[in-house]
SEMAR-61962 format. One record per residue: residue number from 1; residue in one letter; x, y, z of N, C-alpha, C in turn. Coordinates in Angstrom, 3 decimals. Each point is the difference from the previous one (the first is absolute). Layout:
N
<r num="NUM" residuo="A" n_c1="X" n_c2="Y" n_c3="Z" ca_c1="X" ca_c2="Y" ca_c3="Z" c_c1="X" c_c2="Y" c_c3="Z"/>
...
//
This chain:
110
<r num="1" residuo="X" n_c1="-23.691" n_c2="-27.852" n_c3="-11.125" ca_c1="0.294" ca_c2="1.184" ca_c3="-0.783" c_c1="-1.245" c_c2="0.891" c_c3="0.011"/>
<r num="2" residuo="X" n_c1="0.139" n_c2="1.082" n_c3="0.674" ca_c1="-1.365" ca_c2="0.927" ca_c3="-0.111" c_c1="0.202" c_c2="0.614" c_c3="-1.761"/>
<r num="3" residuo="X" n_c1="-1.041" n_c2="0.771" n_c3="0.732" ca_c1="-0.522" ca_c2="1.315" ca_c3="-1.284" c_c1="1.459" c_c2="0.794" c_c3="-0.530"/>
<r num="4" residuo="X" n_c1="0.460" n_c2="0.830" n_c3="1.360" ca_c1="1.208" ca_c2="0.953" ca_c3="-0.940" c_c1="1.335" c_c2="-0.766" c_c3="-0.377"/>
<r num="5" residuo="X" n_c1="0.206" n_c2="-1.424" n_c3="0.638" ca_c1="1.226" ca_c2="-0.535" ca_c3="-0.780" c_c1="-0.632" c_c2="-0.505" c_c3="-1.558"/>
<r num="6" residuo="X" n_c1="-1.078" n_c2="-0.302" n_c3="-0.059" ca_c1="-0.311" ca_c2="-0.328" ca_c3="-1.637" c_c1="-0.256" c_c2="0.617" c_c3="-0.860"/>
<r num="7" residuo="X" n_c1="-0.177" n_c2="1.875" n_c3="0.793" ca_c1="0.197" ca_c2="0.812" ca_c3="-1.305" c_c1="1.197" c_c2="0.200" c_c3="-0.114"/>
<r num="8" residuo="X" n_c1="0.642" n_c2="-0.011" n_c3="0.901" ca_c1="1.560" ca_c2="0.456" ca_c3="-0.219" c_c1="0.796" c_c2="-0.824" c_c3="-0.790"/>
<r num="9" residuo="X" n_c1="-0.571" n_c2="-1.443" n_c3="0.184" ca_c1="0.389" ca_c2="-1.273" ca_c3="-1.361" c_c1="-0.127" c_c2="0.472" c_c3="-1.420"/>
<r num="10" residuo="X" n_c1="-1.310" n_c2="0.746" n_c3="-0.126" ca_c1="-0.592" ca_c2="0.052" ca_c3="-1.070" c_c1="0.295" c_c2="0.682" c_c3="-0.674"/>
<r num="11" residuo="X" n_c1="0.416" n_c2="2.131" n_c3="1.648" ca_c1="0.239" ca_c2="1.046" ca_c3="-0.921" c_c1="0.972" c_c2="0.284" c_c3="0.388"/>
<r num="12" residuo="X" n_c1="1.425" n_c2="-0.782" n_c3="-0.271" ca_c1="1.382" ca_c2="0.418" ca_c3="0.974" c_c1="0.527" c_c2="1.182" c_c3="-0.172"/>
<r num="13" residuo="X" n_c1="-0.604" n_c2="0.895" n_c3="-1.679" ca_c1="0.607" ca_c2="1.521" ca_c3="0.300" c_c1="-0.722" c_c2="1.012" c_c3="0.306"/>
<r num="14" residuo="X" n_c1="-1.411" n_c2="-0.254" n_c3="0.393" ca_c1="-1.035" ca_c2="0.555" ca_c3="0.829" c_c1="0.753" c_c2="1.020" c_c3="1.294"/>
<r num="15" residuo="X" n_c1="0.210" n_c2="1.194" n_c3="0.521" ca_c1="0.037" ca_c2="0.194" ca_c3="1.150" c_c1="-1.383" c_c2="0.738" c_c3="0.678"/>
<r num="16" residuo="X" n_c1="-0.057" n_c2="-0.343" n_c3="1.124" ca_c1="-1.401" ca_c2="0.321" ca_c3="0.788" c_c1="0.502" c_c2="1.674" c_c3="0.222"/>
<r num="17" residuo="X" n_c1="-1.596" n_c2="0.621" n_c3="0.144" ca_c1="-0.164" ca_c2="0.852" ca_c3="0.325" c_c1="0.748" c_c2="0.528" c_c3="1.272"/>
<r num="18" residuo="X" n_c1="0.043" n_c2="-0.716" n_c3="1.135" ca_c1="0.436" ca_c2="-0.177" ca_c3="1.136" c_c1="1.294" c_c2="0.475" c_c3="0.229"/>
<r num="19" residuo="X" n_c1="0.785" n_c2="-0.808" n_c3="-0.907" ca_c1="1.182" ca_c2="0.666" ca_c3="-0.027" c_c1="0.573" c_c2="1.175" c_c3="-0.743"/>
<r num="20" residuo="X" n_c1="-0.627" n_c2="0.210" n_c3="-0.723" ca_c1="0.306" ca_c2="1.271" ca_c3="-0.987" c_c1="-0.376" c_c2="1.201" c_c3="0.832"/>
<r num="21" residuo="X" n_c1="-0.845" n_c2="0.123" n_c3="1.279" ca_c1="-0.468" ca_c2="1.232" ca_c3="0.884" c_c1="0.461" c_c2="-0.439" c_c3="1.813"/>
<r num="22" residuo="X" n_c1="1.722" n_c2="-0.016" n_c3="0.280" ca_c1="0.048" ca_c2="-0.312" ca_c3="1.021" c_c1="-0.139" c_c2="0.420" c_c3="0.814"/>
<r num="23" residuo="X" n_c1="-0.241" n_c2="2.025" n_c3="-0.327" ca_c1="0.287" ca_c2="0.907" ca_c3="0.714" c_c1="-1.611" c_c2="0.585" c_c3="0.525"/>
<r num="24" residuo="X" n_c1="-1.021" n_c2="-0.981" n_c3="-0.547" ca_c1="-1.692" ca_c2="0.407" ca_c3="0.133" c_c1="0.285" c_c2="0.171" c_c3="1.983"/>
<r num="25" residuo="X" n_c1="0.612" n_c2="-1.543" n_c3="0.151" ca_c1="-0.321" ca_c2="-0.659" ca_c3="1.708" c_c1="0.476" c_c2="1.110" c_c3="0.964"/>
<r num="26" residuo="X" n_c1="0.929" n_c2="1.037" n_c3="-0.474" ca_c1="0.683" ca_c2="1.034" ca_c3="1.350" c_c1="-1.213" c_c2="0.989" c_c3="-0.256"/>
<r num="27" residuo="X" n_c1="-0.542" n_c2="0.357" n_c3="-1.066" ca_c1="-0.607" ca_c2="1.071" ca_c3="-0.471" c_c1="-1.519" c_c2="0.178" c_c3="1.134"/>
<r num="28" residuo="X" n_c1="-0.482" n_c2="1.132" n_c3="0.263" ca_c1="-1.485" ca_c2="0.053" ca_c3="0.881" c_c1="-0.897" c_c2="-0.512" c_c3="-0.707"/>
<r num="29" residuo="X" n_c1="-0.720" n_c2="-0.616" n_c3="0.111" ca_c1="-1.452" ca_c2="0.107" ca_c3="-0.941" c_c1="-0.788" c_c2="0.991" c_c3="0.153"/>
<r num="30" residuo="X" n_c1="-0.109" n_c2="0.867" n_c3="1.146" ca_c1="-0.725" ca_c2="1.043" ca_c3="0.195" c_c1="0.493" c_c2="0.847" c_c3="0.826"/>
<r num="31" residuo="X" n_c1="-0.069" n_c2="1.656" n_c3="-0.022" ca_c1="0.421" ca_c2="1.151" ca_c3="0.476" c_c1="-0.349" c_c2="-0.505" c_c3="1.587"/>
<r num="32" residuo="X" n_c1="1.027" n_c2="0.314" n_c3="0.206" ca_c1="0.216" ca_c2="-0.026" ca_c3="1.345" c_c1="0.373" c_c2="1.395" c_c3="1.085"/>
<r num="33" residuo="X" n_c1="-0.754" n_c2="0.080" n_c3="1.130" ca_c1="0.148" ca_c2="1.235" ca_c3="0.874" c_c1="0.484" c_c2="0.034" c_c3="1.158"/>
<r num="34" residuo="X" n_c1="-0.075" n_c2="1.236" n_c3="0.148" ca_c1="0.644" ca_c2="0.001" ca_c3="1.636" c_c1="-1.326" c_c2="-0.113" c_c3="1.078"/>
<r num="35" residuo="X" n_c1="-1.019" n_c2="0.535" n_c3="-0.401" ca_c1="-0.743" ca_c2="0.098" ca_c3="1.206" c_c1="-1.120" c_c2="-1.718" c_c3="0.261"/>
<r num="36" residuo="X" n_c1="-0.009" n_c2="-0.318" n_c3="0.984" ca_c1="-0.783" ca_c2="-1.043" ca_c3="-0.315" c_c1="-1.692" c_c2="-0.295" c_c3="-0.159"/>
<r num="37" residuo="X" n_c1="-0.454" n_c2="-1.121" n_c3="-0.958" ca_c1="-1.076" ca_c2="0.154" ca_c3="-0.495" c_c1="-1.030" c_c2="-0.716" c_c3="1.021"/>
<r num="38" residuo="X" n_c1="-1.151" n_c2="0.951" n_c3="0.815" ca_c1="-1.281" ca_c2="-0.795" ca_c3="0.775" c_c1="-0.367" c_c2="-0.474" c_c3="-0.869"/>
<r num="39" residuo="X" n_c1="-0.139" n_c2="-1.065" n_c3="1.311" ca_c1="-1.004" ca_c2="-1.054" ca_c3="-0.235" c_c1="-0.995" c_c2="-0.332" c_c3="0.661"/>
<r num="40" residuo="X" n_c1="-1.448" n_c2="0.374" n_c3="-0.092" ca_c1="-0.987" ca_c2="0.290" ca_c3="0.822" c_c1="-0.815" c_c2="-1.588" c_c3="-0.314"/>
<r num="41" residuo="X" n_c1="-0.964" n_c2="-0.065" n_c3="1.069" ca_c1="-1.385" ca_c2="-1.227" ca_c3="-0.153" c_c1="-1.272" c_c2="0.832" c_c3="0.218"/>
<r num="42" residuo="X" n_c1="-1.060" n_c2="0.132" n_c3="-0.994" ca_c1="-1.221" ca_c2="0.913" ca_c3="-0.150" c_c1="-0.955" c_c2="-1.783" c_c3="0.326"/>
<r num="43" residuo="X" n_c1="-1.346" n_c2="0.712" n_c3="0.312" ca_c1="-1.428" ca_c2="-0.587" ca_c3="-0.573" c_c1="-0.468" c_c2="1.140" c_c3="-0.813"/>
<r num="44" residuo="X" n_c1="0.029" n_c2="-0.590" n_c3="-1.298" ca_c1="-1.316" ca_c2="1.104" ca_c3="-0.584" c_c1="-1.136" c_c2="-1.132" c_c3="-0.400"/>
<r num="45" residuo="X" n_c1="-0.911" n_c2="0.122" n_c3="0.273" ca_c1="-1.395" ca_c2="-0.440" ca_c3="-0.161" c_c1="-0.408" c_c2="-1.370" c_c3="0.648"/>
<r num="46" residuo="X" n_c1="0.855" n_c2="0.019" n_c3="1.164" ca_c1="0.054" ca_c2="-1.509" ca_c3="0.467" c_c1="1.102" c_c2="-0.616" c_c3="-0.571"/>
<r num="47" residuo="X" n_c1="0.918" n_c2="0.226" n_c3="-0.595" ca_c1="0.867" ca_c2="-0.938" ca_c3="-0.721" c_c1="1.611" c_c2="0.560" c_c3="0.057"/>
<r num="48" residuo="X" n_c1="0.519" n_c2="-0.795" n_c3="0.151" ca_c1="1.318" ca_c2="0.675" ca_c3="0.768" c_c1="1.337" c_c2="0.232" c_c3="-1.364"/>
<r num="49" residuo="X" n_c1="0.585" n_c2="0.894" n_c3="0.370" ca_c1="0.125" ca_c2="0.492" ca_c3="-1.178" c_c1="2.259" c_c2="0.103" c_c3="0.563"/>
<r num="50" residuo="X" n_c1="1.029" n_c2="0.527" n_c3="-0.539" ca_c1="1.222" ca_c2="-0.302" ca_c3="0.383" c_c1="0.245" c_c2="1.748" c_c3="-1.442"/>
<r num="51" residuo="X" n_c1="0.318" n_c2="1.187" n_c3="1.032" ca_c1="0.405" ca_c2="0.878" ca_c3="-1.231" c_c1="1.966" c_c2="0.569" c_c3="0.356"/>
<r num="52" residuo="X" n_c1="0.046" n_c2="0.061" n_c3="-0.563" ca_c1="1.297" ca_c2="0.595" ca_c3="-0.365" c_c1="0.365" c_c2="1.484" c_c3="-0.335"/>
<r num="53" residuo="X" n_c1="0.211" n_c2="0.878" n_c3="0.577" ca_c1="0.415" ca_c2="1.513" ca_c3="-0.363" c_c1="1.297" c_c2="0.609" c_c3="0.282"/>
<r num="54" residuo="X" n_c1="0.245" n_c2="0.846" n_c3="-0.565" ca_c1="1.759" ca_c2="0.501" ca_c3="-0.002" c_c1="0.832" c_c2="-0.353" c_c3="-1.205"/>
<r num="55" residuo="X" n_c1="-0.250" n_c2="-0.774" n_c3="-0.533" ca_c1="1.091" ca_c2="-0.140" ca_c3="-1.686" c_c1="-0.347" c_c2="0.977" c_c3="-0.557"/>
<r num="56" residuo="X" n_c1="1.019" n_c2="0.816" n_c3="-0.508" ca_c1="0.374" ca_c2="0.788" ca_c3="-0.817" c_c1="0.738" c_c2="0.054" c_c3="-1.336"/>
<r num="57" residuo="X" n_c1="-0.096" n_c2="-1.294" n_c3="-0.359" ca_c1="0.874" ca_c2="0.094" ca_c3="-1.199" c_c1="-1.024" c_c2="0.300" c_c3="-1.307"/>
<r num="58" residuo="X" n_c1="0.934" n_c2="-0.377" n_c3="-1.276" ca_c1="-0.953" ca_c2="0.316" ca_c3="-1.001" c_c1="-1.517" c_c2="-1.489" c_c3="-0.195"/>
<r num="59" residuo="X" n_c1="-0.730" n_c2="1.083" n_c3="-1.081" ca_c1="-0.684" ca_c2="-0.785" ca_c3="0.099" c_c1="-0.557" c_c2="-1.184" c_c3="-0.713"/>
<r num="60" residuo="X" n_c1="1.197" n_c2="-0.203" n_c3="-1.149" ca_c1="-0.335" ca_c2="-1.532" ca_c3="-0.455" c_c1="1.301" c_c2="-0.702" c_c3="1.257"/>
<r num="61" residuo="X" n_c1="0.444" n_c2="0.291" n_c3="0.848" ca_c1="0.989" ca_c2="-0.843" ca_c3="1.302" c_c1="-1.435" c_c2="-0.232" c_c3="1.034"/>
<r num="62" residuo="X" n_c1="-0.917" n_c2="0.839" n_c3="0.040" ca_c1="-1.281" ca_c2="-0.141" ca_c3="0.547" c_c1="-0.696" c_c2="-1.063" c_c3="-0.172"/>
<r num="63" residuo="X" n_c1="-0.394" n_c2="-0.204" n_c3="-0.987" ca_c1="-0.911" ca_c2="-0.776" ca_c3="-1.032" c_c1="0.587" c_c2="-1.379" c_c3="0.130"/>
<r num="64" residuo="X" n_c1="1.559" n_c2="0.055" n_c3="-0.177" ca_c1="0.897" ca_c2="-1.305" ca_c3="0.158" c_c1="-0.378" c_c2="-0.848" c_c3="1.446"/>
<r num="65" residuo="X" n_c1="0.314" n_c2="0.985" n_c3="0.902" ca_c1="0.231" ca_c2="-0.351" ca_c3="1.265" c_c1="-1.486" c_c2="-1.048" c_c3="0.098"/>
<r num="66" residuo="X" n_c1="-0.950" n_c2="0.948" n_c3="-0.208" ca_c1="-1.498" ca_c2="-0.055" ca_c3="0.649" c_c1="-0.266" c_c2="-1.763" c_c3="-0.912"/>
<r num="67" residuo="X" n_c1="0.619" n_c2="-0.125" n_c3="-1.336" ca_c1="-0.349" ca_c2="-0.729" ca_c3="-0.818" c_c1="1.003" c_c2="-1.295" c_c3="0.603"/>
<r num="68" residuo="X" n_c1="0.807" n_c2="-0.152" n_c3="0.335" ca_c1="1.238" ca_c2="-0.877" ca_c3="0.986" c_c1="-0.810" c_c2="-0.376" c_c3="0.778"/>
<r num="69" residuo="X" n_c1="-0.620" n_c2="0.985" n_c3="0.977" ca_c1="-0.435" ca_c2="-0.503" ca_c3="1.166" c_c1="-1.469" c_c2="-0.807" c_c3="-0.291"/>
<r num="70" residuo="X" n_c1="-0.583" n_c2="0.419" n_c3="-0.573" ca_c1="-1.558" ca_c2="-1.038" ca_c3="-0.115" c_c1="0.345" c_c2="-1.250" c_c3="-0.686"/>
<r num="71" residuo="X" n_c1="1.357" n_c2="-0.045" n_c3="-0.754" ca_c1="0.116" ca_c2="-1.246" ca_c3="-0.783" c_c1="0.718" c_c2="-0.872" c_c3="1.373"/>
<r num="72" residuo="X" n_c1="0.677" n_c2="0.428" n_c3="0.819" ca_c1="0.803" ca_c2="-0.802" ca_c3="0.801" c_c1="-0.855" c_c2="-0.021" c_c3="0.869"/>
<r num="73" residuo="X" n_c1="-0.920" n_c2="0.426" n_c3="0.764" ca_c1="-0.966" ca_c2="-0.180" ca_c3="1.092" c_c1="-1.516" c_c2="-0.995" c_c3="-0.963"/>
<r num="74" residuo="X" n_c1="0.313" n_c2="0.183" n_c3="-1.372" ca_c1="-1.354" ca_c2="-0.470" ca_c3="-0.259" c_c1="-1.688" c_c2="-0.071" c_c3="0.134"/>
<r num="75" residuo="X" n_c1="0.112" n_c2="1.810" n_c3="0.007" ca_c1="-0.931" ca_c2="0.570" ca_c3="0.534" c_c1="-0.281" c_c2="1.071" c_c3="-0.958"/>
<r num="76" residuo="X" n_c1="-1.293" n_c2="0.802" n_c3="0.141" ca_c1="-0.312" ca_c2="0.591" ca_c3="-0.736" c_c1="0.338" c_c2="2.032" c_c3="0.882"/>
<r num="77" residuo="X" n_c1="-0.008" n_c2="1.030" n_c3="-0.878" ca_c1="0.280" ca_c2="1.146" ca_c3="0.690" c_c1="0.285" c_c2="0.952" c_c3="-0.699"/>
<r num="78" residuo="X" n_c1="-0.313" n_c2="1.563" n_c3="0.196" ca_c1="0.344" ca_c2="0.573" ca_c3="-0.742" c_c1="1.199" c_c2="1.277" c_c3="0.449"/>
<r num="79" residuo="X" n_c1="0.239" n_c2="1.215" n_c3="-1.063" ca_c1="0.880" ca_c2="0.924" ca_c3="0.575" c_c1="-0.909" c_c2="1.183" c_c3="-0.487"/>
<r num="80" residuo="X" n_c1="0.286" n_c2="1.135" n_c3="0.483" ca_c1="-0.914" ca_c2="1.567" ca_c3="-0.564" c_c1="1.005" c_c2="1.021" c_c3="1.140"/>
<r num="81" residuo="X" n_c1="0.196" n_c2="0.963" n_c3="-0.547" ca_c1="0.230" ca_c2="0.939" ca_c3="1.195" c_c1="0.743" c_c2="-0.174" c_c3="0.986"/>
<r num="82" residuo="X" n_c1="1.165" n_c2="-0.529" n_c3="-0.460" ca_c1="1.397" ca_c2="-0.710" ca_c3="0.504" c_c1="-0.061" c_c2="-0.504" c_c3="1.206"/>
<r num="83" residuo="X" n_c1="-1.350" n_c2="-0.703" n_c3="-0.216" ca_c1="0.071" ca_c2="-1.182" ca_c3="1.122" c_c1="-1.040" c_c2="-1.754" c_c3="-0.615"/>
<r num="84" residuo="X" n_c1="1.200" n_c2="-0.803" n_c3="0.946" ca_c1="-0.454" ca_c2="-1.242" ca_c3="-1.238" c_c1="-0.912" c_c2="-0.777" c_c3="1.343"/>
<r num="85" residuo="X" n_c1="-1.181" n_c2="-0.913" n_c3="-0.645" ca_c1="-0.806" ca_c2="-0.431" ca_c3="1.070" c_c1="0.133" c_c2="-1.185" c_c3="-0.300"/>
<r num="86" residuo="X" n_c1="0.122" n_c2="-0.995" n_c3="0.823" ca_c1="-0.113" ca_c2="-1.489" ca_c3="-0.635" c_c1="-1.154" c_c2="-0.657" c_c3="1.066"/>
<r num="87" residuo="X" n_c1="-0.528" n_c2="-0.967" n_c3="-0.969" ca_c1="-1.261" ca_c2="-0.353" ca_c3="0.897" c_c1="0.685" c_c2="-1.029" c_c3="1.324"/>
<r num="88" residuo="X" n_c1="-0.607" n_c2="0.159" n_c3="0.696" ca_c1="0.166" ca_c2="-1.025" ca_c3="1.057" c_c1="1.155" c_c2="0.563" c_c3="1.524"/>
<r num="89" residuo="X" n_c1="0.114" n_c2="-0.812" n_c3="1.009" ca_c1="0.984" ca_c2="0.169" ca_c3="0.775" c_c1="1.633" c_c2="-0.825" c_c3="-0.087"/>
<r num="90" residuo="X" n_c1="0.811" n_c2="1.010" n_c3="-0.712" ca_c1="1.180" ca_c2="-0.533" ca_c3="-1.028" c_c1="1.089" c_c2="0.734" c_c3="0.766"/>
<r num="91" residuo="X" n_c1="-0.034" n_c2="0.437" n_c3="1.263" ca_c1="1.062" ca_c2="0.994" ca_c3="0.319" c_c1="1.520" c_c2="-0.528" c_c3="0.195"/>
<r num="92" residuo="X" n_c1="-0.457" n_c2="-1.577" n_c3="0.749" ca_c1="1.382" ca_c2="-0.365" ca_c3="0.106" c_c1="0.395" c_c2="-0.734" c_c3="-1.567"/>
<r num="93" residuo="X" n_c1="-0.400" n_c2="-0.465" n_c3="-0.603" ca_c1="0.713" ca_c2="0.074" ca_c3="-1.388" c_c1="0.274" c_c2="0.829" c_c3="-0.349"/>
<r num="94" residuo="X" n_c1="-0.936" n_c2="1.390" n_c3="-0.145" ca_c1="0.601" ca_c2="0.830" ca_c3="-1.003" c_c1="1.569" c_c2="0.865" c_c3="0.563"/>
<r num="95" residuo="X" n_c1="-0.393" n_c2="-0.277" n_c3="1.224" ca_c1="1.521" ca_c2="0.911" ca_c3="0.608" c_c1="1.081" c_c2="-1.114" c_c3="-0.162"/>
<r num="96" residuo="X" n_c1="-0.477" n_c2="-1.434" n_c3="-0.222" ca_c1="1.423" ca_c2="-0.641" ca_c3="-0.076" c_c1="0.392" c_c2="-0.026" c_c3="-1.536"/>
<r num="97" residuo="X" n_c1="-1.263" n_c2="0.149" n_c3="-0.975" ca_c1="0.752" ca_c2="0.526" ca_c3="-1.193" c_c1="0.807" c_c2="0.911" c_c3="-0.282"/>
<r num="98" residuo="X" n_c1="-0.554" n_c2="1.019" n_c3="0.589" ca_c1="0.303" ca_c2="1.724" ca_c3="-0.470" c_c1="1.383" c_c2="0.105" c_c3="0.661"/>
<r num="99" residuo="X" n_c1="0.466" n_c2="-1.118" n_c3="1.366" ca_c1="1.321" ca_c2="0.324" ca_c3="0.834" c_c1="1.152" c_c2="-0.859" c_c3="-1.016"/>
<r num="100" residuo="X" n_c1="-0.557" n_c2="-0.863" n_c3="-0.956" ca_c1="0.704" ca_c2="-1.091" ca_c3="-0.222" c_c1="0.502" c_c2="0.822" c_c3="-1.612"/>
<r num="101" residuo="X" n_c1="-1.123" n_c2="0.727" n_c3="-0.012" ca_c1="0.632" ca_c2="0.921" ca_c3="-1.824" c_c1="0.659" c_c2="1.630" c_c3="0.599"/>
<r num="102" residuo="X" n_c1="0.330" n_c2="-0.174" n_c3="1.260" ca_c1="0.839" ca_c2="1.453" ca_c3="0.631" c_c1="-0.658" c_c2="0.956" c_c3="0.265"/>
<r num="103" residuo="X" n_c1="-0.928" n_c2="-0.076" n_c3="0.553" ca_c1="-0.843" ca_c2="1.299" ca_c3="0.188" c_c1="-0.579" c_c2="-0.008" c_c3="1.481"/>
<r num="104" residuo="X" n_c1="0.154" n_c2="1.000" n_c3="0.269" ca_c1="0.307" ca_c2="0.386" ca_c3="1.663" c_c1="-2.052" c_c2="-0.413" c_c3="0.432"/>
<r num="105" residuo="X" n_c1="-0.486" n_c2="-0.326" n_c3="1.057" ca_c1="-1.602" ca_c2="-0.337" ca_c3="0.307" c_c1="-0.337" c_c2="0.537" c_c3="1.273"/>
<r num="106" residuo="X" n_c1="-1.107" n_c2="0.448" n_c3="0.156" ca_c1="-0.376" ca_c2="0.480" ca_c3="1.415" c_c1="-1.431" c_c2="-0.784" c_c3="0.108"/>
<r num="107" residuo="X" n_c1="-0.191" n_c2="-0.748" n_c3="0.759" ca_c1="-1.296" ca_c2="-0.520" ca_c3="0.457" c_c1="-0.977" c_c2="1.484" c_c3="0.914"/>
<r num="108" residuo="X" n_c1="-0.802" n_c2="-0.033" n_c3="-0.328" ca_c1="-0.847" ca_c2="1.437" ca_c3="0.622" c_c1="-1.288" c_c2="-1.007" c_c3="0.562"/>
<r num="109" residuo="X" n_c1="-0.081" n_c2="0.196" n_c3="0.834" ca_c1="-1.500" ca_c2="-0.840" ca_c3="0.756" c_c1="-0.123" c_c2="-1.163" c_c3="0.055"/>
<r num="110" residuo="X" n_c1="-0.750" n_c2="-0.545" n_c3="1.273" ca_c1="0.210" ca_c2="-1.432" ca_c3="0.287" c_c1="1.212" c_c2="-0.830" c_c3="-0.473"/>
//
C-alpha cells in the first residue's frame, strides 16, 4: 500500500486538486508563435554560452519560459532585452524542449 492509497483510506471525501482542473492539460503554458525562435552557441569570455532570440510574447510568459528552462536543464542563465542566455552548450535540449511545449526552433550556426 503506498502513500496515495492511505490517504485516500484516511481522507475518502478529500478530492485532489488534479481532478478538479482537467482542462489545465489541453491549455498552453506559454504564448505561442508563428515565427520560429533562434537558437544560437556564443563564447563570451572563453565560456560558451547557448542564447535564444525571437519570442515575442508577454513578459511574465518570458520570465516563465526562461525560468522552465534553467530549472529543467539545471543550469544557471539569464533574460534582458528579449533574449534569454543560458550558460553552457544546451542547444540540443533546449530545442527538444521548446519543440516538445509547441514552438516552432531554428538552429542558427554550427
Amino acid at each position: 500500500m503506498d502513500l496515495q492509497d492511505q490517504l485516500k483510506h484516511l481522507f475518502p471525501d478529500h478530492v485532489s486538486e488534479e481532478s478538479e482542473t482537467p482542462d489545465q492539460g489541453n491549455k498552453p503554458k506559454y504564448w505561442l508563435q508563428q515565427e520560429p525562435i533562434l537558437c544560437k552557441y556564443e563564447k563570451r569570455k572563453g565560456k560558451p554560452i547557448t542564447i535564444l532570440e525571437g519570442y515575442n510574447g508577454a513578459d511574465s510568459d518570458f520570465k516563465q519560459l526562461t525560468k522552465d528552462l534553467k530549472t529543467w536543464l539545471g543550469v544557471g542563465g539569464s533574460y534582458k532585452n528579449e533574449i534569454i542566455i543560458i550558460q553552457g552548450d544546451y542547444r540540443d535540449k533546449i530545442m527538444e524542449f521548446l519543440t516538445k511545449n509547441g514552438f516552432k526552433v531554428k538552429r542558427v550556426g554550427g
